[in-house]
N, C-alpha and C positions, 0 to 999 in steps of 0.2 A: 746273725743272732736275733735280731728282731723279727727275722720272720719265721723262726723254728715257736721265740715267743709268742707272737702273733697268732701262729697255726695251733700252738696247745691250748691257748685260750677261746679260742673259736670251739676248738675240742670238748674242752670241758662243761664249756657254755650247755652242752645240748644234751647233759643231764642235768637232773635235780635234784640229786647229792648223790653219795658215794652208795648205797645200795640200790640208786635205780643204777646206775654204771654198772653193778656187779649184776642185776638182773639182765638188763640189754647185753653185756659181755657173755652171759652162759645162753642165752638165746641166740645169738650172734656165735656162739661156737659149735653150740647144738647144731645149727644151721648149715654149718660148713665140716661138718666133722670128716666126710668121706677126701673135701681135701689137705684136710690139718693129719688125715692117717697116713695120707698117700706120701706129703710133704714130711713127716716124721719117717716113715722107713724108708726114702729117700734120702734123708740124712744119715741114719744110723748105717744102711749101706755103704755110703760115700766114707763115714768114718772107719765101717771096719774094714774097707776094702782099698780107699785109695789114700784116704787120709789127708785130702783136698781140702786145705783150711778154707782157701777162699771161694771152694763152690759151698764149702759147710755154712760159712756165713752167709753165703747168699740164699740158701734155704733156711735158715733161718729169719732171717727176714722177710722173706714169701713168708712165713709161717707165725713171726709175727703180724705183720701187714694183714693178713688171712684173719688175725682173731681180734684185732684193734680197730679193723675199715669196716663200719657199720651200715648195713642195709638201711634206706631210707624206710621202711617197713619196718624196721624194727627199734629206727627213733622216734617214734609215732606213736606205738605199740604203747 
């Protein structure tokens, strides 16, 4: 537990309130859109077709992870 705390706190640190976080997040999605599409009809696939809970959640989280892991470039920005 202390180091999920640990690591959100570091997280947080490296904005300077909650509207630069929402700008660097749509920048940072912007940025990645071709694999946040690819990673979405990849899910919706897997759900109408196999219905693979745990490949579902493991693309989701690629797809989380994809719009939360910030380019060094764009915490600077």
């Amino acid at each position: 537990m202390d180091n999920i705390t640990y690591a959100l706190s570091n997280y947080k640190a490296q904005f300077g309130n909650f509207t630069d976080f929402i700008s660097k997040l749509s920048l940072n999605i912007m940025g990645n859109v071709f694999t946040l599409k690819t990673l979405g009809n990849s899910i919706m696939n897997e759900y109408l077709h196999n219905r693979n809970m745990t490949i579902i959640f493991d693309l989701l989280g690629k797809f989380t992870i994809t719009c939360l892991k910030m380019d060094e470039s764009i915490l600077t920005h």
